[in-house]
C-alpha positions in Angstrom: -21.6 20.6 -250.1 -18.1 22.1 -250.8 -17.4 24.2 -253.7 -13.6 24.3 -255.3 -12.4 27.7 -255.3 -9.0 29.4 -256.6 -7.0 31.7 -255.8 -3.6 33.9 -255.6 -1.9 35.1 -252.8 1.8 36.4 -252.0 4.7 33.3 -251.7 5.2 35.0 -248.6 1.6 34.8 -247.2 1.4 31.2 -248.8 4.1 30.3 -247.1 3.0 31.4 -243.8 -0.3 29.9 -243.7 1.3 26.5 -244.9 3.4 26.7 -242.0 0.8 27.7 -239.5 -1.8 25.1 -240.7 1.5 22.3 -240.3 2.3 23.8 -236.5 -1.6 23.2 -236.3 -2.2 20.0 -237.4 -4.8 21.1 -239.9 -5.5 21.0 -243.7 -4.4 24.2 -245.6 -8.1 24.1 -246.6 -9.4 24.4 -243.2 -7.4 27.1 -241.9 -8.7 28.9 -244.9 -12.1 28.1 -244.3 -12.2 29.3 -240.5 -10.2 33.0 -242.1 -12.8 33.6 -244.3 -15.8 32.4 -241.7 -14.5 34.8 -239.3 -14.2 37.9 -241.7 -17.7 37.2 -242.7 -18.6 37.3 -238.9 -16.8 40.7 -238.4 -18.2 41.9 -241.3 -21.8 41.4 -240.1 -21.6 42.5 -237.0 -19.9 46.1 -237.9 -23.0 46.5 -240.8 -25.6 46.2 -237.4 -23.6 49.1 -235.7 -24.4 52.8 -235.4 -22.1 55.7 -235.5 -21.3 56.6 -231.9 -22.9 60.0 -232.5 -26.3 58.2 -233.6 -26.1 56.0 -231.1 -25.5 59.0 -228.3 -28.6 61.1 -229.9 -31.0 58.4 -230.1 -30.6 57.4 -226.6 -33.3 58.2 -224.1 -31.5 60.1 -222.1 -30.7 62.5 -224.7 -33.1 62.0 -227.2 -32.3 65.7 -228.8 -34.2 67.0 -231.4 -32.0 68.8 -234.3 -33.1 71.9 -233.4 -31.5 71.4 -230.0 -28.5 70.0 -231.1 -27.4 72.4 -233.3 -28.3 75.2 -231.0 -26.2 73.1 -228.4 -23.1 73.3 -230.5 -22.8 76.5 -231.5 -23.6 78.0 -228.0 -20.5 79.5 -227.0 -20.4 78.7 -223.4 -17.3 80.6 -223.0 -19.0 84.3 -223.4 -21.6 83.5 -221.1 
């Protein structure tokens, strides 16, 4: 089932996705359609993802615990 939805955007963005969805061959609707499908995708897959710093202590390699960590950064390695 399709729902009816409205909107505003910009004349200038209008215009541009009028004109792409002409070069393409497709209805204004359908370029819309694939946009917003492929936010929706992007936007579930960065909601799954870790900060790079959880995702580097909870590996098993360095599975730290924060103890450790924090006495790993403020070592001053350079006095030693």
């Amino acid at each position: 089932m399709k729902v009816k939805i409205g909107t505003q955007l910009e004349d200038e963005v209008y215009r541009d996705l009028i004109v792409a969805a002409a070069q393409e061959h497709r209805p204004l609707g359908s370029v819309i359609q694939a946009a917003v499908c492929d936010y929706l995708n992007r936007k579930k897959r960065k909601s799954g993802l870790r900060s790079g710093l959880r995702r580097f202590l909870d590996s098993p390699a360095f599975k730290l615990s924060p103890e450790q960590f924090r006495e790993t950064m403020e070592a001053d390695f350079y006095n030693q």
